[in-house]
C-alpha positions in Angstrom: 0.6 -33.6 7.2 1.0 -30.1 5.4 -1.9 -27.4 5.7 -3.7 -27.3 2.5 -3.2 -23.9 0.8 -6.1 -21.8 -0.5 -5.6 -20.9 -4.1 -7.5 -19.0 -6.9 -9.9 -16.8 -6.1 -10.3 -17.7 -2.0 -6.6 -17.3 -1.7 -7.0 -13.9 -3.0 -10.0 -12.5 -0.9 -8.5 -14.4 2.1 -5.2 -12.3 1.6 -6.9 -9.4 1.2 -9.1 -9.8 4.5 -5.6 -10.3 6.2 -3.9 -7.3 4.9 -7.4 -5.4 6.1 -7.1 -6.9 9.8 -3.4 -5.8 9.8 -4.5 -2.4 8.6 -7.3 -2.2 10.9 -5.5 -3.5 14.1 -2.4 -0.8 13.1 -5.1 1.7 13.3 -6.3 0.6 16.7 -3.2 -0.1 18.6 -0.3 1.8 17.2 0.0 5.2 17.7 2.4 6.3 15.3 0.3 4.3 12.6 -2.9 6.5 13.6 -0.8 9.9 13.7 0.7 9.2 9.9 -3.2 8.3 8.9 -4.1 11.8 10.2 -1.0 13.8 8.8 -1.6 11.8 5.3 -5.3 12.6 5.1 -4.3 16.0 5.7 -1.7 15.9 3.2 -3.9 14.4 0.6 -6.3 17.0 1.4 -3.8 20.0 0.4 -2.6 17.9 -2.8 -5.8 18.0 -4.4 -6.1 21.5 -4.1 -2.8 22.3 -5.6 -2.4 24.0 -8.5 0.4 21.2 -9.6 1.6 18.9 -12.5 -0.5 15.3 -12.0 3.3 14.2 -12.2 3.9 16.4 -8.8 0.5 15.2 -7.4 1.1 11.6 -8.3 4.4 12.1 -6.1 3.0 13.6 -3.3 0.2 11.0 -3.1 3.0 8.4 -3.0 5.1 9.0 -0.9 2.3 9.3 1.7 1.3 5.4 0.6 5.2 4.7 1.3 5.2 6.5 4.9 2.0 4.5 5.8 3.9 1.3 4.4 6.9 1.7 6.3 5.1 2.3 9.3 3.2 -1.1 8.8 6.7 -2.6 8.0 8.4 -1.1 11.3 5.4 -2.4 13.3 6.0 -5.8 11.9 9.6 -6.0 13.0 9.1 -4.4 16.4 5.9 -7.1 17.2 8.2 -10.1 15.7 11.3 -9.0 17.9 8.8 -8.0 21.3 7.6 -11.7 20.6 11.2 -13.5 20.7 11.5 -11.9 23.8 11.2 -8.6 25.8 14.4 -8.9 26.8 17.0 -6.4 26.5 19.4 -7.3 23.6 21.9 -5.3 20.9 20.0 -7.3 18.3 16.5 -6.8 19.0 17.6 -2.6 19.6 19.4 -2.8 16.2 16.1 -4.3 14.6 14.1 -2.1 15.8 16.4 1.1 15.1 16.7 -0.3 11.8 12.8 -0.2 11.1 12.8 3.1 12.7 15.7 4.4 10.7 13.6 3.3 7.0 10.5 5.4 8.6 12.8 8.5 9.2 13.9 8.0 5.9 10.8 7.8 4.1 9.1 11.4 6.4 12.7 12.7 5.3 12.1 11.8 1.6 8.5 13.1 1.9 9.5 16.8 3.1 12.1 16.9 0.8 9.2 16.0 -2.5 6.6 18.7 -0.8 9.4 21.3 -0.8 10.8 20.6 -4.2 7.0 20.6 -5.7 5.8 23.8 -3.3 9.1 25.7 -4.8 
């Protein structure tokens, strides 16, 4: 018998409670998570005293959001591929070097953005 699916307006606040518990339990149990929170709060701090184009702050501001999404992505794979098994395998290290390899990406992409808008 198939699970009956919210929809409408519970479907909507039930998703959004879900994406707050994954927040929320990313805040409390991963450190890297906790460590981007802190360097982005930061960050946003020193963009909104910038003497900048809203185009340049609207860029800064995103790619914090993408850092912090990436992270939540990277924890996603790691915790599905720990929960296959904790076993030792090339494709559980090439999933998780993979999610690792998009964060590196995005702190690389960020750096690049603060140094093209602070020059």
């Amino acid at each position: 018998m198939p699970i009956p699916k919210k929809t409408g307006l519970s479907r909507l606040t039930s998703s959004i409670n879900n994406s707050w518990a994954g927040i929320v339990n990313a805040v409390f149990t991963e450190d890297a998570f906790r460590q981007l929170v802190v360097i982005n709060i930061v960050l946003l701090i020193i963009t909104l005293c910038l003497d900048i184009t809203k185009t340049e702050r609207l860029l800064l501001i995103m790619c914090s959001f993408i850092t912090l999404a990436v992270e939540l992505i990277n924890t996603a794979i790691e915790t599905v591929v720990d929960r296959i098994s904790l076993e030792i395998h090339p494709l559980s290290k090439r999933a998780k070097d993979l999610g690792g390899a998009a964060q590196l990406v995005t702190v690389v992409m960020t750096a690049i953005v603060w140094l093209v808008v602070l020059s």
